[in-house]
Structures are given as C-alpha cells and as structure tokens.
N, C-alpha and C positions, 0 to 999 in steps of 0.2 A: 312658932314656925314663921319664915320671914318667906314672902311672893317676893320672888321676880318679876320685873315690870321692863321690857322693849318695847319702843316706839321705832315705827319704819314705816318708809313709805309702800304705798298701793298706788295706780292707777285708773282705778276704776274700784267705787265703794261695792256696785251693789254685784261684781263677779265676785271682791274680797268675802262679801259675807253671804253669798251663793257656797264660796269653798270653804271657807272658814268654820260654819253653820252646819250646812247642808253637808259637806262631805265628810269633812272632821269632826264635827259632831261638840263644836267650840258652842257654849252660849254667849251671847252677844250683852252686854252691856251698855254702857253710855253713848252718844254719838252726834255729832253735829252733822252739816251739810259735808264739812271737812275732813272727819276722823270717826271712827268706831273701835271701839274694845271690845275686846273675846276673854273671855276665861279660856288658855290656853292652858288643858289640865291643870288647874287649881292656879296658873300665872297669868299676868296681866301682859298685852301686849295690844297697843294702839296701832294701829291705822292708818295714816295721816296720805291725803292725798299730795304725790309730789313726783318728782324724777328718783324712781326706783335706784337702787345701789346698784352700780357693776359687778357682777360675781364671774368669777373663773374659777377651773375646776384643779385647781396649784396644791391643793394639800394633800400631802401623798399619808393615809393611815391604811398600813399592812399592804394587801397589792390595789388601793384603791386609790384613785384623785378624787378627791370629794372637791365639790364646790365653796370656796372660799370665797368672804365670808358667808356664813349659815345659822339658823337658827337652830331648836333645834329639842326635847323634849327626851327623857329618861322612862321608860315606863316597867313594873313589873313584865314581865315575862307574856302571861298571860293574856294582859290586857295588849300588849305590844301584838300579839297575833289574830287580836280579833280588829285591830285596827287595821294588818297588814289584808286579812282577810276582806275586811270591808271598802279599803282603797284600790284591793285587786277589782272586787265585783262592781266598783263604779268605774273601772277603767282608766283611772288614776296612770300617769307614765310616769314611769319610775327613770329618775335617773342613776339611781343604784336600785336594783330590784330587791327584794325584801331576801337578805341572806344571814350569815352568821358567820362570824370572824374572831379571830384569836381561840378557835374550839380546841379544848382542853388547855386554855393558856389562863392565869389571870386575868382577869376584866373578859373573860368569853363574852361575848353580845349580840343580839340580832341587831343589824340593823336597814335602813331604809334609807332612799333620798328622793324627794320629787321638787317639784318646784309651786308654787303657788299660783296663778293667773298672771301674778304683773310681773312671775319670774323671780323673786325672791325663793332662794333653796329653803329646804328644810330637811331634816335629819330626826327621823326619831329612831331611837334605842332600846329593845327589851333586853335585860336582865332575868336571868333565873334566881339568883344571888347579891339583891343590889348593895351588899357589902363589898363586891367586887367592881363595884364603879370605880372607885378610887384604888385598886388594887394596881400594885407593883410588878 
C-alpha cells in the first residue's frame, strides 16, 4: 500500500495541532519549531508555518461549490459518521454540513467540508460501497 504525503501551510502550530489532534483525532508525528506531521488516517501531511493558500468556493460537484483547492480524506461509511458525529458535538462549522449526494447514483457519498484554523478546506467522504469511489 503506498501513503500519501501533503505538505501545506498553517499559521499558527499549536491551533493546527489543538485541531488536528484534539478534534480530528490525527496522531501527531515528527516536528520542528517550523512544521508538524499528522497521520491523516493512515496519510502523511506536514504542517509548515507560512502564508496559507487562497481557497475560493469555484468547484461546482452536483448542486454544491466546494471550496477550491481542498484536501480531503475517503472513509468507510461508518467510520465517516462517527467523525461527522463527533465534529458536530465539538461545534466544528461546517462549510458544507455533513450531507449525502448522488443518492441512488454511482459513487453515492456522504460528505462534509469545514475548514481548519488557518482556513485551509478540507472534505472528508464516507462511502457505503468504497468500490464506488471510482465508479462511473
């Protein structure tokens, strides 16, 4: 099996691994003054203090504009609702609220969008079916 590995900037180290950690439930890895890694379910993604990416919300999937660009995480089903579960009861603001889209279509999916502290989107996705990830 081959990890994914995203490096991007944060703002401030110790809000990214308050959220990171503490909300998401990421275990934290290596880290200088500078940067920190998370096991971002079972993927790597760095940290690096800098001027954050500009994101606009330009990508239009089904009747949604999601925030472009985004990161972004696939999960079983189940596990995707104890996460939506548990970013509802920290009060997490969703800038897509945990919904479900293409239902009865190919690739059906829950998904979510919030943003992190310094403002970087993120998108995570349950699957009932993760054969239907790639589905047509």
């Amino acid at each position: 099996m081959s990890i994914f590995h995203l490096a991007y900037h944060v703002d401030d180290l110790q809000r990214a691994r308050a959220f990171y950690s503490g909300v998401l439930g990421c275990t934290e890895g290596r880290s200088t003054k500078t940067w920190v890694d998370f096991n971002f379910f079972g993927h790597q993604i760095s940290l690096h203090l800098g001027p954050v990416f500009a994101t606009t919300n330009s990508g239009q999937v089904g009747e949604h504009m999601v925030p472009m660009p985004h990161l972004g995480m696939i999960l079983p089903q189940d596990e995707w609702q104890a996460l939506a579960d548990r970013l509802v009861a920290k009060d997490v603001g969703f800038t897509i609220s945990p919904t479900t889209r293409f239902a009865g279509e190919p690739g059906e999916q829950s998904t979510m969008f919030f943003h992190d502290p310094a403002g970087n989107p993120i998108e995570i996705k349950g699957f009932t079916d993760m054969a239907g990830v790639f589905a047509r």
